[in-house]
N, C-alpha and C positions, 0 to 999 in steps of 0.2 A: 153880731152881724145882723142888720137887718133883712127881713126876708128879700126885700126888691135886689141888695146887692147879691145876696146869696142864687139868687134866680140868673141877676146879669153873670156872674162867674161861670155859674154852671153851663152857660149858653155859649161863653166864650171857650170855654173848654169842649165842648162837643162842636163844636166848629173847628178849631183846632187840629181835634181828631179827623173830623173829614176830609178836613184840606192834605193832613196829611197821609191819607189813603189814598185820596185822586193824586197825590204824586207822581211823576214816573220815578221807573226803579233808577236806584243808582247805575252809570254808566261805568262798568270797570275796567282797570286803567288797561290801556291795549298791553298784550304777549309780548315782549322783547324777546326776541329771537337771539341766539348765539350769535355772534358774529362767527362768519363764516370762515376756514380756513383758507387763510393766503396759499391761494397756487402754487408749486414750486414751480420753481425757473424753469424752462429749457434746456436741456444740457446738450450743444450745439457738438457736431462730430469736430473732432480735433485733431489736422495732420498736422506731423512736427519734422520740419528738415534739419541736418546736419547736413553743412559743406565742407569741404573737403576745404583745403589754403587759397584756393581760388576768390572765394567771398562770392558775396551773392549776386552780385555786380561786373562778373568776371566776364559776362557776355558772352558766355559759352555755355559748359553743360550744368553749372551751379545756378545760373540767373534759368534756365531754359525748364530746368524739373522746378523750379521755382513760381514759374510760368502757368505751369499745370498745378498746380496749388491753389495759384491765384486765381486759374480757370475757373477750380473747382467752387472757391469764395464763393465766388458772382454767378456759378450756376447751380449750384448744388446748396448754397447757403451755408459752408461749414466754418469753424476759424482756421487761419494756416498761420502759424510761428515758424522761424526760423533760428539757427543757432549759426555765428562765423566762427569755423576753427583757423586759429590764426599758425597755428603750428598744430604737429602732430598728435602731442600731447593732451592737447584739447577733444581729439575725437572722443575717449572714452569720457570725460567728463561731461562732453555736450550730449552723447546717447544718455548716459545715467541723469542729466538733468530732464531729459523730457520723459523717462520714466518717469521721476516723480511725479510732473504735470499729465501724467494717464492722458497721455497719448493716442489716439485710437488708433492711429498709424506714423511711424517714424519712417522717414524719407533718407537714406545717408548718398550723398552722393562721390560716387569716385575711387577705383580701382583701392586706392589708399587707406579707406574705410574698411575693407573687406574683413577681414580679422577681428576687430572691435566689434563690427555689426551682428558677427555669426557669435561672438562669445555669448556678447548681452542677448542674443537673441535665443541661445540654449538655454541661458540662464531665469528667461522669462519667458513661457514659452505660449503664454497668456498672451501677448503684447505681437500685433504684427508689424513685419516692417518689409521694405523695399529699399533696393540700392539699386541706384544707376551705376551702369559702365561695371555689373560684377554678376558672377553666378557661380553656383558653388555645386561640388560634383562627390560624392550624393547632397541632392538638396535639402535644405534645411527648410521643416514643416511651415516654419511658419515668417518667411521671407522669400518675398516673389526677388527674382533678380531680372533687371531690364539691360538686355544686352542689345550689339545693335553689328551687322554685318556691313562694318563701315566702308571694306576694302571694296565691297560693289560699287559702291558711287565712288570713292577715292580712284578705284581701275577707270572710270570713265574719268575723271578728271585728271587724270595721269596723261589719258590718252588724247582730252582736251589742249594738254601743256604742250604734248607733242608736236601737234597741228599748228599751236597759234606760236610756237617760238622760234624768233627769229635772228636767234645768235646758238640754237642748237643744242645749248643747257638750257636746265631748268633745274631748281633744288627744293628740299624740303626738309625739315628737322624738329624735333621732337623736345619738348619740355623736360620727362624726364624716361628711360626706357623701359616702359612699363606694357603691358598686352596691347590696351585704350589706345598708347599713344602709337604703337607701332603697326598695329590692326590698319593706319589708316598709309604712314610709308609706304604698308608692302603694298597696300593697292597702286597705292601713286605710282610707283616704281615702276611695277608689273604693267601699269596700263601705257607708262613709258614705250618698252618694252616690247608692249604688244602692236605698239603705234608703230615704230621700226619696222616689225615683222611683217606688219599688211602692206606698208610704203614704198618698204626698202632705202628708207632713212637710218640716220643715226647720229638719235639726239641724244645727249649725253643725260641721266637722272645725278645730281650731285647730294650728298648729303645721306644716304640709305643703299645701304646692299642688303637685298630680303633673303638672300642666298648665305650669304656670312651674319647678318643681321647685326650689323657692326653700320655705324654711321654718326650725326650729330643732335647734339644735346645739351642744350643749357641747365640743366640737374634742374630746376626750377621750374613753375608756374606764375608765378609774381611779377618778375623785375623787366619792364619794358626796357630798360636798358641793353639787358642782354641780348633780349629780342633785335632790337636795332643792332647792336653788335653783328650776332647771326646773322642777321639778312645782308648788312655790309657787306661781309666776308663772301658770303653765297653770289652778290653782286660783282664782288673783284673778281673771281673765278669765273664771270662769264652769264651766269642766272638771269635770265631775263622774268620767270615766272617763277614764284617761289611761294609753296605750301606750309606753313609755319603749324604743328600741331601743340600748339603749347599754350594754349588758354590766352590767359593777357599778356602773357610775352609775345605771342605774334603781333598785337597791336605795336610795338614797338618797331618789328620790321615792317608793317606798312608804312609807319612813318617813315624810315627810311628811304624804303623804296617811291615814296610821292617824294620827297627830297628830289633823292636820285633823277628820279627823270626816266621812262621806257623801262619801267618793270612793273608787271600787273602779280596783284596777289588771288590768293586760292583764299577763301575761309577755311576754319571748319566748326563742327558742330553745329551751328545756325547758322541763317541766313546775315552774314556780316552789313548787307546793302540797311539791312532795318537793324542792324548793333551797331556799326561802326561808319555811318553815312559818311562822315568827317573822308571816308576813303571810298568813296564811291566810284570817282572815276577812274580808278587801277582796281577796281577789284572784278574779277574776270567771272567767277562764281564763288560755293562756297559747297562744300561735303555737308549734308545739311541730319544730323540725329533730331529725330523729332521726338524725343525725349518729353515734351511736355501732353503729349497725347498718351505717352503709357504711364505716366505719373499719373495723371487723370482717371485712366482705366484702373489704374490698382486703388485709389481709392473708393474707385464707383463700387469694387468687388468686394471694401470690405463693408461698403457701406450697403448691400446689398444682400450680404452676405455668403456669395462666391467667391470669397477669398481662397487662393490655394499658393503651399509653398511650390517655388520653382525657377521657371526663366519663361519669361516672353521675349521673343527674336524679331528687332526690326528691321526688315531686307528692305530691297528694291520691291521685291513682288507684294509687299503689306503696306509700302512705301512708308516705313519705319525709317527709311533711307535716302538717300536722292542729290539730283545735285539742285540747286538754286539758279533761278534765272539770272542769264548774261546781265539783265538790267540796262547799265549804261554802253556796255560795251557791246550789245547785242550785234550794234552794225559793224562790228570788226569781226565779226564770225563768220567763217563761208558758211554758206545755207550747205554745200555738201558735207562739212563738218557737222555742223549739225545733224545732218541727216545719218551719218555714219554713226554718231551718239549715240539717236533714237533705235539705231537697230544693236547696238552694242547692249543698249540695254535690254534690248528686250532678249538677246541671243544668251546673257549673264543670268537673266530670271528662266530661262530656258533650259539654262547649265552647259548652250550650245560652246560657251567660250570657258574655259577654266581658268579663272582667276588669281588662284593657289601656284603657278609656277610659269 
């Protein structure tokens, strides 16, 4: 090699070298972080109804604590399921399936559940529940029962029949004779009754003696058929207003009764003007359970965590109870009837009238 190339090499190699000093450092590759753990979900409250044969669409006390569920959805944010028991059969297997689905609260609604609801509920005692229209005596820790003092408003509306009947009867009959369905006869009866005694009328109550507790009954909740049968019959005998306590079978005697022609009906449970509009203009008021305000309240308790077993009572004085506005008929009411109402009631929340006999 000659010296000159040996000089350019060496020249090019310590240049080399500089260039690769004045480098900057390598830039290393950026930290990759874990990916981060996915959130769990929200695990939203869970009330779970059981209906009695009724179904949930029965317009009465199954759609009504159903009501309050649905309340709760839209204000409370929780899910509400529901189970139809189509026979009786089906209560204990609809409580045992919403155990499964852990429940936060089970909802059963109706005299008829009573027994299934207190089993699974000793059984489980983890698990709270609530029944309409039941309560149990000593009460079970961990089941509120929603009862409701239906005879206060039914005694006014008895005493309503009194005033506005204009063939002197008036009748009322029961789905099947159970506490729920008779709690609400005697009142009607009695307020009958009590209408005579301030008057010195006497209008006949057809269908219920609270005194023999002997009266009528289609054995069922279901079949509008029968209902229209009943109310028929009630109609030949003279009934001009007729109290039908039997869930969907009453809708069958209004039907009848708009047939018929001059006979207004009673509801009960809700307010029939907003269930059953199709019967607006016969229907005179309605015995009204508000039932979807203490469904409400039992799950606001568990979800708050003042849940306690027992009974909450809905009177006239909590207005748990009540009657529903005349509505359409309101101008067929004397204003002095009315007036005598207002003070009925307030004399029944007073205890100034005794309802009981």
């Amino acid at each position: 090699m000659t010296k000159n190339l040996y000089l350019l090499l060496a020249g090019l190699l310590v240049v080399t070298m500089l260039l690769a000093a004045c480098a900057p450092a390598a830039t290393p590759p950026p930290k990759t972080e874990p990916p981060a753990e996915t959130a769990a979900p929200v695990v939203k409250f869970k009330a779970c109804q059981v209906t009695d044969m009724g179904g949930i669409d029965d317009k009465s006390f199954n759609q009504t604590a159903w009501e309050g569920i649905q309340n709760a959805t839209t204000e409370l944010g929780i899910e509400g399921k529901y189970l139809e028991s189509q026979q009786q059969t089906d209560y204990p297997k609809n409580i045992s399936a919403f155990l499964g689905e852990k429940c936060d609260l089970i909802v059963t609604v109706g005299f008829l559940l009573g027994d299934d609801t207190k089993k699974f509920a000793e059984a489980n005692p983890d698990v709270k529940f609530s029944i309409v229209d039941f309560a149990y005596d000593p009460p079970v820790s961990n089941i509120l029962g929603q009862v409701f003092n239906t005879d206060e408003a039914a005694f006014q509306a008895g005493y309503l029949a009194a005033g506005m009947t204009k063939t002197g009867k008036v009748g009322t009959f029961g789905g099947m004779q159970i506490p729920t369905v008779t709690i609400f006869m005697d009142g009607f009866s009695r307020g009958v009754k009590y209408y005579n005694e301030k008057h010195g009328t006497n209008v006949e109550a057809l269908g219920w003696d609270p005194e023999t507790q002997t009266g009528l009954f289609t054995g069922n909740f279901e079949s509008t058929d029968d209902g229209r049968t009943m109310g028929q019959s009630l109609m030949d005998e003279g009934a001009d207003i007729i109290m039908p306590v039997a869930g969907p079978v009453g809708l069958g005697t209004a039907a009848a009764a708009k047939e018929r022609g001059n006979t207004s009906i009673i509801g009960v449970d809700v307010d029939w003007f907003n269930t059953a509009p199709e019967y607006a203009d016969i229907l005179l008021t309605s015995v009204m359970k508000n039932m979807a305000v203490t469904t409400m309240d039992a799950i606001k308790s568990v979800m708050d965590g003042t849940f306690k077993g027992g009974v909450t009572v809905g009177t006239l004085a909590n207005n748990g109870v009540g009657l529903a506005p005349f509505h359409n008929l309101e101008s067929t009411v004397p204003a002095e009837l009315i007036a005598e109402l207002e003070q009925l009631k307030a004399d029944i929340i007073a205890g100034a009238v005794n309802i009981k006999q």
